[in-house]
C-alpha positions as CSV (number, residue, x, y, z in Angstrom):
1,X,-33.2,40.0,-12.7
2,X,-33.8,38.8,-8.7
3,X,-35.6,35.8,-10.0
4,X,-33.0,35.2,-12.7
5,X,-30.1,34.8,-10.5
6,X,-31.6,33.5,-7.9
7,X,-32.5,30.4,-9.8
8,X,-29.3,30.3,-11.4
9,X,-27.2,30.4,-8.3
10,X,-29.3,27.6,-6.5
11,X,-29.0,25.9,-9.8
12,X,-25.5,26.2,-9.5
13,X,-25.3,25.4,-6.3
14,X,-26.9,21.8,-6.3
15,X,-23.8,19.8,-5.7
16,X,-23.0,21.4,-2.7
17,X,-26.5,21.3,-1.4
18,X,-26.8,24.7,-0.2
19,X,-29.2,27.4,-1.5
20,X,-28.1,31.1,-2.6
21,X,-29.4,32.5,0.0
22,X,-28.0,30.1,2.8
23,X,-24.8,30.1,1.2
24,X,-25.0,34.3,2.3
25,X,-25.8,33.4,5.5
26,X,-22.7,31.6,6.1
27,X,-19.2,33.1,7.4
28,X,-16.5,30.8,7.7
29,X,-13.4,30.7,5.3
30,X,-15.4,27.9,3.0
31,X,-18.1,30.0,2.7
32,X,-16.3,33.3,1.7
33,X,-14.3,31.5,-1.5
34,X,-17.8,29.6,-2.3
35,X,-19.5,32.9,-2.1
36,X,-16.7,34.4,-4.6
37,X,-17.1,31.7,-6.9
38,X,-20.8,31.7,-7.1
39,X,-20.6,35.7,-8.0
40,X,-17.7,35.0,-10.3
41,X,-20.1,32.3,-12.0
42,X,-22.8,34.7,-11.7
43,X,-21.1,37.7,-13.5
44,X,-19.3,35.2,-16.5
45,X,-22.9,33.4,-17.2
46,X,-25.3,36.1,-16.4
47,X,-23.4,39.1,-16.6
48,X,-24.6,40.6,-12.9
49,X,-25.0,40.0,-9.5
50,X,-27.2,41.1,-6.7
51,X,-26.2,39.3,-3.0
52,X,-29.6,37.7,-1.7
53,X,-30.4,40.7,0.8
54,X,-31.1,42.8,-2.2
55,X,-33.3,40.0,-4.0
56,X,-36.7,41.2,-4.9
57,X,-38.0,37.9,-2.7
58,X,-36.2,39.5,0.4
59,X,-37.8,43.5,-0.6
60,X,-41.2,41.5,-0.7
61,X,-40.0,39.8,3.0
62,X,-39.3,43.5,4.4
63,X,-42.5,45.4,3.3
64,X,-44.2,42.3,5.1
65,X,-42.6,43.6,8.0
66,X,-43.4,47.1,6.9
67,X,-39.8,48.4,6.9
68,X,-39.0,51.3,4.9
69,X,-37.5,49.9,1.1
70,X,-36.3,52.5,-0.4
71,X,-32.6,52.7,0.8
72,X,-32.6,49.4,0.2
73,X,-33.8,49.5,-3.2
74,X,-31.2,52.2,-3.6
75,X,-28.4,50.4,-2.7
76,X,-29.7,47.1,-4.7
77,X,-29.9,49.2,-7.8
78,X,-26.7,50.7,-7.5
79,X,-24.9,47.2,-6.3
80,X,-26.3,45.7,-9.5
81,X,-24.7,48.5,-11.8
82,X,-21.5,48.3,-10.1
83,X,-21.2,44.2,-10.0
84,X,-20.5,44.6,-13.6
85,X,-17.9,47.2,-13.9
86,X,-14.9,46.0,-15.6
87,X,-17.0,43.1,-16.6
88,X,-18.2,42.0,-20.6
89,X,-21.9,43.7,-19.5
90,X,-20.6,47.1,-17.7
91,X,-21.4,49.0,-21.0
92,X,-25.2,47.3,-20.9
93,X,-25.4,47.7,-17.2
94,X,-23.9,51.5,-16.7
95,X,-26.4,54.2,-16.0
96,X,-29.7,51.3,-16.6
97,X,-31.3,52.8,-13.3
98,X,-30.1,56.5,-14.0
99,X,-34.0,57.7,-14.9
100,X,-35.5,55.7,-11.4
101,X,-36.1,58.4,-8.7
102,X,-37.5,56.4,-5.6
103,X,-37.6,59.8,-3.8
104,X,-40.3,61.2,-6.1
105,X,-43.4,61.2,-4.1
């Protein structure tokens, strides 16, 4: 799913030559309605969306740097679930992480 819209969004992106991930990095007012398009995009075409932060390339960044994952996976996992609610997918989407307990030693 991380890889999936990851290279959607950068493929989406191309004409304004900017990459997902720099796009998140950005804060101006151009940014912010860029960055609502390219999760509205995301969400029509894909049916989900996970900001770059929780991308599985950015997990892999933060265990380099052995930082503890697991809230982060938590929230990622619960972001992804509700980035479709009231969308075409919520009903695929609802409760898909429900049996994942990242606590369980």
């Amino acid at each position: 799913m991380s890889e999936k819209i990851e290279k959607y969004a950068n493929n989406a992106l191309v004409d304004d030559e900017i990459t997902f991930k720099e796009l998140w990095e950005m804060d101006d007012a151009d940014a912010v309605e860029l960055q609502e398009e390219a999760q509205n995009q995301c969400l029509e075409n894909i049916g989900y969306f996970i900001e770059p932060k929780f991308l599985f390339s950015f997990v892999i960044e933060s265990i380099k740097r052995k930082e503890n994952i697991l809230p982060m996976l938590e929230r990622s996992l619960k972001r992804i679930e509700d980035s479709t609610l009231g969308q075409d997918s919520e009903e695929d989407f609802g409760g898909l992480f429900s049996d994942i307990d990242l606590a369980s030693p």
